[in-house]
TORKOL-4160 file (C-alpha; in steps of 0.2 Angstrom, whole numbers, padded with zeros to 4 digits, m for minus):
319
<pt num="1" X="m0349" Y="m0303" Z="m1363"/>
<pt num="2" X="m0333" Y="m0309" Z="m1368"/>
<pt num="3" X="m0329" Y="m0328" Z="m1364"/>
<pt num="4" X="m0346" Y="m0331" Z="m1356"/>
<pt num="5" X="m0352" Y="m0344" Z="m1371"/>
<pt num="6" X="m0335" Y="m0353" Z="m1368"/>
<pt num="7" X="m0336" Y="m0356" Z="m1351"/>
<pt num="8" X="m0356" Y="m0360" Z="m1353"/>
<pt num="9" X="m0351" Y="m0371" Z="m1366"/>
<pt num="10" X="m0335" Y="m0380" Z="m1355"/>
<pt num="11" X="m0348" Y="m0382" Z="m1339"/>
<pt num="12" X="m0364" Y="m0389" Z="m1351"/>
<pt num="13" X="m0351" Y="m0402" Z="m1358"/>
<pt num="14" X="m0342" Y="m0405" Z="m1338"/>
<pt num="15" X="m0362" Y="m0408" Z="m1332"/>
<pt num="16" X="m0368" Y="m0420" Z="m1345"/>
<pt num="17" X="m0353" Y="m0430" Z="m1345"/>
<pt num="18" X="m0350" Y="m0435" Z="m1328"/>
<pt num="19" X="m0353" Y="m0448" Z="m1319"/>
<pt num="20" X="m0362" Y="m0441" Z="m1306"/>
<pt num="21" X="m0373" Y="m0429" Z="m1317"/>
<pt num="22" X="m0379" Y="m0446" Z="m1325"/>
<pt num="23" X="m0381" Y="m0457" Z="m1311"/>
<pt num="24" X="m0391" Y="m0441" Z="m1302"/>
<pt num="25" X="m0401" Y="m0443" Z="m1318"/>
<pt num="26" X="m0405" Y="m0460" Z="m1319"/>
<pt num="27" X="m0409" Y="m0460" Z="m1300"/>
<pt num="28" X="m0422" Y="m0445" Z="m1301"/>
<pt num="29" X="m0425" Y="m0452" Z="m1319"/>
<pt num="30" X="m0429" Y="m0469" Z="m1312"/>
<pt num="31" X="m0441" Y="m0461" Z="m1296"/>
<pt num="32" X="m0451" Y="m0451" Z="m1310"/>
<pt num="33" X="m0455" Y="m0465" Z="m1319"/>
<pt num="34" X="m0461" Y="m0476" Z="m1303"/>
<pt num="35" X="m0470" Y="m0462" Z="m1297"/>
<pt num="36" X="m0478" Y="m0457" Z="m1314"/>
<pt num="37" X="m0481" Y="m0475" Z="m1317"/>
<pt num="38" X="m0489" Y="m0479" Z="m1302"/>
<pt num="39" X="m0502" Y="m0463" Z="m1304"/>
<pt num="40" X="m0510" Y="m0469" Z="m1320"/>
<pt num="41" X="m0513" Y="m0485" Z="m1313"/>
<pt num="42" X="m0523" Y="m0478" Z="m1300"/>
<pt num="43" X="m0530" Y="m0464" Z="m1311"/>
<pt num="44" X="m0536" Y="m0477" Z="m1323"/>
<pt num="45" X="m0543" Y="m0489" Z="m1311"/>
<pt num="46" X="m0554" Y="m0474" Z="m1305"/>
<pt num="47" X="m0562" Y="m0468" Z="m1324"/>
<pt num="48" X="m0577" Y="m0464" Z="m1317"/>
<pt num="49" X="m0571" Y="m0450" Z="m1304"/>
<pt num="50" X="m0560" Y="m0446" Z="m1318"/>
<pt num="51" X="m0573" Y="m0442" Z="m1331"/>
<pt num="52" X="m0578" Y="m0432" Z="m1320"/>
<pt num="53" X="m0565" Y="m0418" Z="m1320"/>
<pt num="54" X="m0563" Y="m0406" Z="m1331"/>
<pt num="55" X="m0543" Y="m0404" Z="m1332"/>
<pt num="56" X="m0539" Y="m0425" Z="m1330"/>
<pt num="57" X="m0524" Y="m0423" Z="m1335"/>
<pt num="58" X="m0518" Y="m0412" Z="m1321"/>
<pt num="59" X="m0520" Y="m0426" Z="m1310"/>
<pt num="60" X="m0504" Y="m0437" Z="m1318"/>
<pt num="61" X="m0495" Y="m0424" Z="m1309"/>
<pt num="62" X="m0503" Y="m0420" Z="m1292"/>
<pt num="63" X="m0509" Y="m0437" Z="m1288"/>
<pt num="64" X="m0495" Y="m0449" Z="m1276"/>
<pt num="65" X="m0490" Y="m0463" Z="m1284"/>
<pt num="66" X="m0478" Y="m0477" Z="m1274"/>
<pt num="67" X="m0474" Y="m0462" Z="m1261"/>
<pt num="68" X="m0478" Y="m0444" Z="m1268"/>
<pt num="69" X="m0483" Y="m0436" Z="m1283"/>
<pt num="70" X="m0474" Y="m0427" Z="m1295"/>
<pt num="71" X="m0476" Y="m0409" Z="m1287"/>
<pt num="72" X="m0470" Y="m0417" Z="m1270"/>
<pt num="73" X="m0456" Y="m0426" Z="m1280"/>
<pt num="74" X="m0448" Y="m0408" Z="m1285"/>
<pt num="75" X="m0450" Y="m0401" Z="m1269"/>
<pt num="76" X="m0440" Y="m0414" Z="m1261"/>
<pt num="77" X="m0427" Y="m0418" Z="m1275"/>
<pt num="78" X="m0428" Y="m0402" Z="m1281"/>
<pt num="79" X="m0412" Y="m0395" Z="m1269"/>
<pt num="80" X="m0404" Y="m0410" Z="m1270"/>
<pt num="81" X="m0400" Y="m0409" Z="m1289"/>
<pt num="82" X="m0394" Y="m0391" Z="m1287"/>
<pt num="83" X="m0384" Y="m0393" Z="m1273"/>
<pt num="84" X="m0376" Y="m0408" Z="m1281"/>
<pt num="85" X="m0371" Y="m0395" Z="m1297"/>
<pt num="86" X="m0365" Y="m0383" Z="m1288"/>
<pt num="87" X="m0357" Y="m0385" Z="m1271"/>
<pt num="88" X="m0340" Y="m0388" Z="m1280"/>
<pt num="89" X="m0342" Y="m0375" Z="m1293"/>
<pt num="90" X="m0330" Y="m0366" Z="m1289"/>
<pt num="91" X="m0319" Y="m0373" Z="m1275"/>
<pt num="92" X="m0313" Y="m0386" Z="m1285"/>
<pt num="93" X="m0306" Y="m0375" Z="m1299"/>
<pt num="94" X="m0296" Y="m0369" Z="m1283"/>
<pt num="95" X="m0291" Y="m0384" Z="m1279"/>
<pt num="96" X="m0286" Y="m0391" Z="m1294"/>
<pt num="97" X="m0277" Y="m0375" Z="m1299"/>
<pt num="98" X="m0285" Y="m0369" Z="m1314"/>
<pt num="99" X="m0295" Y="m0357" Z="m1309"/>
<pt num="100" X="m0280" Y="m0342" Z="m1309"/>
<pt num="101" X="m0277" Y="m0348" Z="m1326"/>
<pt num="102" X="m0294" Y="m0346" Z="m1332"/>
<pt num="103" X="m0295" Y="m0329" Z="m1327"/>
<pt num="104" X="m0278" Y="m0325" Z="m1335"/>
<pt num="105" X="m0287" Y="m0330" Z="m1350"/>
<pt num="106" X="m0295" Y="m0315" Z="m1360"/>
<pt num="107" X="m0309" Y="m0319" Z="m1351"/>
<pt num="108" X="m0321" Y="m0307" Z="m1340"/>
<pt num="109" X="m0320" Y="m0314" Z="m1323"/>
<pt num="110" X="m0340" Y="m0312" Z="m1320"/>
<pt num="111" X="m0339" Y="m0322" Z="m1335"/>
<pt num="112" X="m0335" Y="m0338" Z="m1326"/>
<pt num="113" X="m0347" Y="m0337" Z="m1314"/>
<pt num="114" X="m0362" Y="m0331" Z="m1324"/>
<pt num="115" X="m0356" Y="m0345" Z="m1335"/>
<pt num="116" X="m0357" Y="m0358" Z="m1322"/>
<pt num="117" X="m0374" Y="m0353" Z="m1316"/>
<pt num="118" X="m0382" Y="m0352" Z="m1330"/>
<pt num="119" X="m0375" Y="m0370" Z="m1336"/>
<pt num="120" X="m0384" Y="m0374" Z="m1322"/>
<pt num="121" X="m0396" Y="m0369" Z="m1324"/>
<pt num="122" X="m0398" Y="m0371" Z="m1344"/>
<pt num="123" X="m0395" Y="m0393" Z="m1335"/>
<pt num="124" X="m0409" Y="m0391" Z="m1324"/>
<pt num="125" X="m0420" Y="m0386" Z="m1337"/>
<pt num="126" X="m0416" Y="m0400" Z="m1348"/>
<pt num="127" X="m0420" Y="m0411" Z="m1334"/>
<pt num="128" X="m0436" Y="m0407" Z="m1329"/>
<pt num="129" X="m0444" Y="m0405" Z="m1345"/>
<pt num="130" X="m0437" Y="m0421" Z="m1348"/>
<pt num="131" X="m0446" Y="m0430" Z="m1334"/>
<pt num="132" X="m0462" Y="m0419" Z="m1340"/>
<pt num="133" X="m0461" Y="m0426" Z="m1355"/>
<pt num="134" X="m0460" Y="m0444" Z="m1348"/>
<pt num="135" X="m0474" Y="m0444" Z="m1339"/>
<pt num="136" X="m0482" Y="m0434" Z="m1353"/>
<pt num="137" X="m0478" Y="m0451" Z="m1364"/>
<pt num="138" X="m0485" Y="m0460" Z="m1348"/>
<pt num="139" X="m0503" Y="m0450" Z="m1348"/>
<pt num="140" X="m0504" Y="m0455" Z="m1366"/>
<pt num="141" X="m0501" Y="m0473" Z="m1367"/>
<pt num="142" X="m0508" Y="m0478" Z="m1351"/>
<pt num="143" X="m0523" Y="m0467" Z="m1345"/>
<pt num="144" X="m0527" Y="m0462" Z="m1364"/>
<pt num="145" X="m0525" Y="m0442" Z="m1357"/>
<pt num="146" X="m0522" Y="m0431" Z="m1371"/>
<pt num="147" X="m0518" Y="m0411" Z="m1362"/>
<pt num="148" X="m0530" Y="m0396" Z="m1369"/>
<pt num="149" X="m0521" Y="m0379" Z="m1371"/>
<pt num="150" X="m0527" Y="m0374" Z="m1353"/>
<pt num="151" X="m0518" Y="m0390" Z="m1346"/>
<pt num="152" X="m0502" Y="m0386" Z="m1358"/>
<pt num="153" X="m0500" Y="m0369" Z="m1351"/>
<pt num="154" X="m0502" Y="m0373" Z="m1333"/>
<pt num="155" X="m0489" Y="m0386" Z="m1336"/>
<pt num="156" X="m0477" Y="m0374" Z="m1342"/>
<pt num="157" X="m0480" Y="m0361" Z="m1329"/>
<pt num="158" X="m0476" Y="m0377" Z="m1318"/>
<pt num="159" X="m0459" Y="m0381" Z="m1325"/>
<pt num="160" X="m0455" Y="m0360" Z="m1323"/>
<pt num="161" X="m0457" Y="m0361" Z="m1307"/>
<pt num="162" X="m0448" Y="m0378" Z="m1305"/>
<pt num="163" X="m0434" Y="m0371" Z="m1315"/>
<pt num="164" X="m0432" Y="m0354" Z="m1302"/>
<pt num="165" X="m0435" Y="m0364" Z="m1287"/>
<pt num="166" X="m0418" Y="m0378" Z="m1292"/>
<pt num="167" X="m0410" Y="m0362" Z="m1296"/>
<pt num="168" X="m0413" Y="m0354" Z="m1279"/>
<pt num="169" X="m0402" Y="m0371" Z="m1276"/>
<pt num="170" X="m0388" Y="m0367" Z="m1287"/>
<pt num="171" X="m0387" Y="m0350" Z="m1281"/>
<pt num="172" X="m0384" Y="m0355" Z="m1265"/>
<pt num="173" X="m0373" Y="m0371" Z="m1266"/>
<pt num="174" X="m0360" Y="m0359" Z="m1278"/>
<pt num="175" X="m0361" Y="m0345" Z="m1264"/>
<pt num="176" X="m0355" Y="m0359" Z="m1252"/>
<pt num="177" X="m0341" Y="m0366" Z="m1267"/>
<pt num="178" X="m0334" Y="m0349" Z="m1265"/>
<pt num="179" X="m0336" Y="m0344" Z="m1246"/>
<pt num="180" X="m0327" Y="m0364" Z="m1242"/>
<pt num="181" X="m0311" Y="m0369" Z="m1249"/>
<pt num="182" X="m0313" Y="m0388" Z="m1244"/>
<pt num="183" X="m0326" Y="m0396" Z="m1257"/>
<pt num="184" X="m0332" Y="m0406" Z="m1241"/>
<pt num="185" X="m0335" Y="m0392" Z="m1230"/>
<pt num="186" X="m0347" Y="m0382" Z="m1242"/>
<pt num="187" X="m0356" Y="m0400" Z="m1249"/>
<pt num="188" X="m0359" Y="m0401" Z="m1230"/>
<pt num="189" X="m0365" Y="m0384" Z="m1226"/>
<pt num="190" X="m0375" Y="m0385" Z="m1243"/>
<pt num="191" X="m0383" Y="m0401" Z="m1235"/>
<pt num="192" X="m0386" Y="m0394" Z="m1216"/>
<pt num="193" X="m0393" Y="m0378" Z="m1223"/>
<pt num="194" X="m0405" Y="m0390" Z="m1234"/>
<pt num="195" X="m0410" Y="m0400" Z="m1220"/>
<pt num="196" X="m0413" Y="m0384" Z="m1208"/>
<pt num="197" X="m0426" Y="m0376" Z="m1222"/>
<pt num="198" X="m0434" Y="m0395" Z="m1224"/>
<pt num="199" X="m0437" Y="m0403" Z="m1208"/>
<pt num="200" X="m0431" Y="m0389" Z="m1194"/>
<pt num="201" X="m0442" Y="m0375" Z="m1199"/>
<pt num="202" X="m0457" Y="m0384" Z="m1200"/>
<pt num="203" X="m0458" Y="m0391" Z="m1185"/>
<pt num="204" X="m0451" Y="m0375" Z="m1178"/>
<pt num="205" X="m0467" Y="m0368" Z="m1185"/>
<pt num="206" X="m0478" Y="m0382" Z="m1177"/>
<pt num="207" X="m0468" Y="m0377" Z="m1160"/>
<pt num="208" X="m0470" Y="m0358" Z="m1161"/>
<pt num="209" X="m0490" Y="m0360" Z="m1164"/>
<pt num="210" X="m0491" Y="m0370" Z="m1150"/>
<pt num="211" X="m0481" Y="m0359" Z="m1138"/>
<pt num="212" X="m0491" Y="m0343" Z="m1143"/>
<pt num="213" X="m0509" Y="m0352" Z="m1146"/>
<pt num="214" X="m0510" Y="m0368" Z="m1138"/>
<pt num="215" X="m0522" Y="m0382" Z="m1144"/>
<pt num="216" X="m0527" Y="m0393" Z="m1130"/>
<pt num="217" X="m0535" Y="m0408" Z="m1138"/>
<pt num="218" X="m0545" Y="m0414" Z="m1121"/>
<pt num="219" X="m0552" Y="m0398" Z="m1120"/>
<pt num="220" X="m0565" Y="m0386" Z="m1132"/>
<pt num="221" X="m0553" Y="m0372" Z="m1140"/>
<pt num="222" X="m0560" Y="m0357" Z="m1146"/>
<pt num="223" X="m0561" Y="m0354" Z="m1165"/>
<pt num="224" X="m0551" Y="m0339" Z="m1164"/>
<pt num="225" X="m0535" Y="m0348" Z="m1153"/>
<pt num="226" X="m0535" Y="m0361" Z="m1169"/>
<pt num="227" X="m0535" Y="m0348" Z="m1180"/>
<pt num="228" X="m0521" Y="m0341" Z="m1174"/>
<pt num="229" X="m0512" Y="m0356" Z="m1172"/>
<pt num="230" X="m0514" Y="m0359" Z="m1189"/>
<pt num="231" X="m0510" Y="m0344" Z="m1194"/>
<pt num="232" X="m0493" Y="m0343" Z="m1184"/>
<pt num="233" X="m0489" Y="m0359" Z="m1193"/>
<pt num="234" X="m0492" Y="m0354" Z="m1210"/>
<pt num="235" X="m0483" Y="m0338" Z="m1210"/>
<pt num="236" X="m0467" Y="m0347" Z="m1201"/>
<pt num="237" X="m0465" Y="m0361" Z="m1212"/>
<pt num="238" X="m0467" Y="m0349" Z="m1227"/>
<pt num="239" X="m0447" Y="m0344" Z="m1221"/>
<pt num="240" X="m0443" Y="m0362" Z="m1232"/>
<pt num="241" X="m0441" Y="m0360" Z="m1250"/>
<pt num="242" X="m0450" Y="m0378" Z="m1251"/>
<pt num="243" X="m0465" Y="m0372" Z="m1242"/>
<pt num="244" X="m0466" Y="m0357" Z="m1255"/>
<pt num="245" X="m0463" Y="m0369" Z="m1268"/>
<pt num="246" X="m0476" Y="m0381" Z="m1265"/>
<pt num="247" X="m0490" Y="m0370" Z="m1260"/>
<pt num="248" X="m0487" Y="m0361" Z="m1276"/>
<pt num="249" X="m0487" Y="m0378" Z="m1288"/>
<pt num="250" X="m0501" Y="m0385" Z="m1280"/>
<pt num="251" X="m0512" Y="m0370" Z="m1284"/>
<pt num="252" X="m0504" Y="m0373" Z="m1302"/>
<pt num="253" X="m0507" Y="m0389" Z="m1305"/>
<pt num="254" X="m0525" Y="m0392" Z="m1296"/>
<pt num="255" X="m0535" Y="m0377" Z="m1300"/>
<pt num="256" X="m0548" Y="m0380" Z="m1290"/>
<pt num="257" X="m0538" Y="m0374" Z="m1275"/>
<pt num="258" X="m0542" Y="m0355" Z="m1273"/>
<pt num="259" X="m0532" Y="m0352" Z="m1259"/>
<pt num="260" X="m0517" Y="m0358" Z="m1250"/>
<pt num="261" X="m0521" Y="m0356" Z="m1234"/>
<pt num="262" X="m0525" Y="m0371" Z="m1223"/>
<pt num="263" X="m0539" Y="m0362" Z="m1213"/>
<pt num="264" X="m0552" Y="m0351" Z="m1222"/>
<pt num="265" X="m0564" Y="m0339" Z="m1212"/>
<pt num="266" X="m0582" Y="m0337" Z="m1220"/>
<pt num="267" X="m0598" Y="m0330" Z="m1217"/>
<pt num="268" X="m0615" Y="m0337" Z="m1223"/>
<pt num="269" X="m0615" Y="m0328" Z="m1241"/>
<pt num="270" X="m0597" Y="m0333" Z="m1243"/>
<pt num="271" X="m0604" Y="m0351" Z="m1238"/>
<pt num="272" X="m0618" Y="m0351" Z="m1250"/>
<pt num="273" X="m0607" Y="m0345" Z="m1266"/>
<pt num="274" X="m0596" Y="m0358" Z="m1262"/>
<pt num="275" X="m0606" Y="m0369" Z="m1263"/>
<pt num="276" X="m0613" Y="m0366" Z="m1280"/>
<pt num="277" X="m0599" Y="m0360" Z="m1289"/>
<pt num="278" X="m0588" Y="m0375" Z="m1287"/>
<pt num="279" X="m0579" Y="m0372" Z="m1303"/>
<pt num="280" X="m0561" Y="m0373" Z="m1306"/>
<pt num="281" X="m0548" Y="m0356" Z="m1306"/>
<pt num="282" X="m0544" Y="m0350" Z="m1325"/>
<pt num="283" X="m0524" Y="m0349" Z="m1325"/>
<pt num="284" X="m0524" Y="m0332" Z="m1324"/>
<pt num="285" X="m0533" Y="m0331" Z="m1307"/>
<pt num="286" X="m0521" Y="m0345" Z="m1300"/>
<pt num="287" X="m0507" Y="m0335" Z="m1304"/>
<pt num="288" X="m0516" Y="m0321" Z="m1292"/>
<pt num="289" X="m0518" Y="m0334" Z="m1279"/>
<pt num="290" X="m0499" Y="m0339" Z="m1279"/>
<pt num="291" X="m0490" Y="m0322" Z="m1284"/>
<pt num="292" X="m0483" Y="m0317" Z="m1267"/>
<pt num="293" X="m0477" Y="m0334" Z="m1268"/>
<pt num="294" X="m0467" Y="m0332" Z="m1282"/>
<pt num="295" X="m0463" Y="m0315" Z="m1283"/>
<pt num="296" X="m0453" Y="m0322" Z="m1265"/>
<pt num="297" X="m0444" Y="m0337" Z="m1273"/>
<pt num="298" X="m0440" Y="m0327" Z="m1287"/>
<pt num="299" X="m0432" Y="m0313" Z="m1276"/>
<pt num="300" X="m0421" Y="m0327" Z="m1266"/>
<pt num="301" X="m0415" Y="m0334" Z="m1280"/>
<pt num="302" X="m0408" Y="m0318" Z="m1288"/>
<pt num="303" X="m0402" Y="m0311" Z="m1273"/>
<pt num="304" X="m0393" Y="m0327" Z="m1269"/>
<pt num="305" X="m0383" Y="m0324" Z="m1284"/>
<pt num="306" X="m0382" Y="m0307" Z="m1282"/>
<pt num="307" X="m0373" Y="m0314" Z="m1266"/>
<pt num="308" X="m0362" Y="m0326" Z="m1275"/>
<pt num="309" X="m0358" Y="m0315" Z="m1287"/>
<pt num="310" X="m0351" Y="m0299" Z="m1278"/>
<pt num="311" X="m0343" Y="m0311" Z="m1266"/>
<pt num="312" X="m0333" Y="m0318" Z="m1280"/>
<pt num="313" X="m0329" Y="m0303" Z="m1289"/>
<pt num="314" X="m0322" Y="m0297" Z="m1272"/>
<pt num="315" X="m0313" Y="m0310" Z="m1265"/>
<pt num="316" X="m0294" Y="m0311" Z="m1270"/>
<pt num="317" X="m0289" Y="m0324" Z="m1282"/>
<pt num="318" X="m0268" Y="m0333" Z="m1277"/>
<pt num="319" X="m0262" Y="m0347" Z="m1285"/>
């Protein structure tokens, strides 16, 4: 595609030279560490509970350090670093003028917004497997954890996942870029669409359960009115993108989860295998567990873009 290299190239180098790409790094850079550090103090104060688990080092990443582990760190900062790459993607070439010179340029004009995407997206990347690396470093010189192949590829089905989820984000901030001409206006509709997904939906979901199958806590509730509540609760808050994600991680990372539900029925067999077979998940079955999970974030993300893109290929460009 002609020109796409050249604006991928001019949006890597915009990205890793700014001010705010670099302070958005050391900040998240700086939480990483803290957070890394502070889970292999507690993992090796506890040796004994850790000999006993067969994928150790797993747990540098799904156990909370100062505030939250690493999975949780994602989920939550996750948005934040795509929105902040692309909620003035492409307004701001408005406003600055350039971007009817660039298309004037023997350029494709999907070029320039593939370009920016995937520069993006090519920054996130780098990111993350940079803060996996950190606490990779961290596993090693402070725990002694040294990652078997099983723990290797679990890790890198985690960053693939990371990696679509912070695109979803991309995607969504540049729709916004290009639906806003004011730079503040779509930074702040990126941010209340954020906050919506990360706080309203939840509780929304907590609200809904309640209206349909009430809990009263000073009175006995049937099993099948708490299953229900639970179940009302799970599939609503699956509408957030962060929910999706951090069901889907968690079964990653710990694979002794072999479900993501919160409320499992079971019946005395079911009780009895349980019980005996207390082994963990091979990859393969934990990407079963969380593929309707990730077949969803991976659909939002590309029809996001599809979004962005046949928005911007339709919308009229003036000087």
């Amino acid at each position: 595609m002609q020109g796409l290299y050249a604006v991928f190239r001019k949006e890597i180098c915009d990205h890793f030279t700014s001010y705010r790409f670099v302070i958005l790094f050391a900040l998240i850079a700086m939480i990483s560490l803290i957070t890394s550090y502070m889970a292999g103090i507690h993992l090796r104060e506890d040796l004994e509970a850790l000999a006993k688990t067969r994928y150790p080092f797993l747990m540098l990443f799904s156990t909370p350090g100062a505030m939250f582990s690493m999975v949780q760190f994602v989920a939550f900062f996750g948005p934040l670093i795509g929105l902040v790459l692309g909620f003035d993607s492409i307004n701001r070439e408005r406003a600055h003028g350039t971007l009817i010179k660039l298309v004037s340029q023997p350029i494709y004009r999907d070029a320039v917004i593939n370009g920016k995407f995937l520069a993006g997206v090519m920054t996130v990347s780098v990111m993350l497997l940079s803060i996996i690396l950190v606490i990779t470093g961290f596993g090693l010189a402070i725990v002694g954890l040294v990652p078997g192949v099983e723990e290797i590829w679990r890790l890198f089905v985690f960053l693939i996942i990371s990696i679509f989820y912070v695109s979803f984000w991309i995607a969504l901030s540049i729709l916004f870029s290009i639906l806003f001409k004011s730079i503040v206006t779509s930074a702040l509709a990126s941010g209340a669409l954020w906050i919506f997904l990360w706080l309203i939906i939840p509780v929304g979901a907590n609200v809904l359960a309640n209206a349909v199958a009430p809990i009263n806590a000073h009175e006995e509730t049937q099993a099948e009115t708490i299953i229900k509540n639970a179940r009302i609760k799970e599939i609503t808050s699956l509408a957030s993108p962060m929910v999706l994600y951090s069901e889907a991680t968690a079964a990653i990372i710990d694979p002794m989860l072999n479900t993501t539900r919160s409320i499992t029925l079971m019946g005395p067999m079911e009780k009895l295998l349980s019980s005996r077979f207390q082994n963990p998940l091979p990859l393969g079955q934990s990407l079963l567990v969380v593929f309707p999970h990730l077949t969803v974030l991976i659909a939002i993300t590309l029809i996001c873009f599809a979004v962005s893109y046949l928005v911007f290929m339709l919308q009229e460009i003036r000087t």
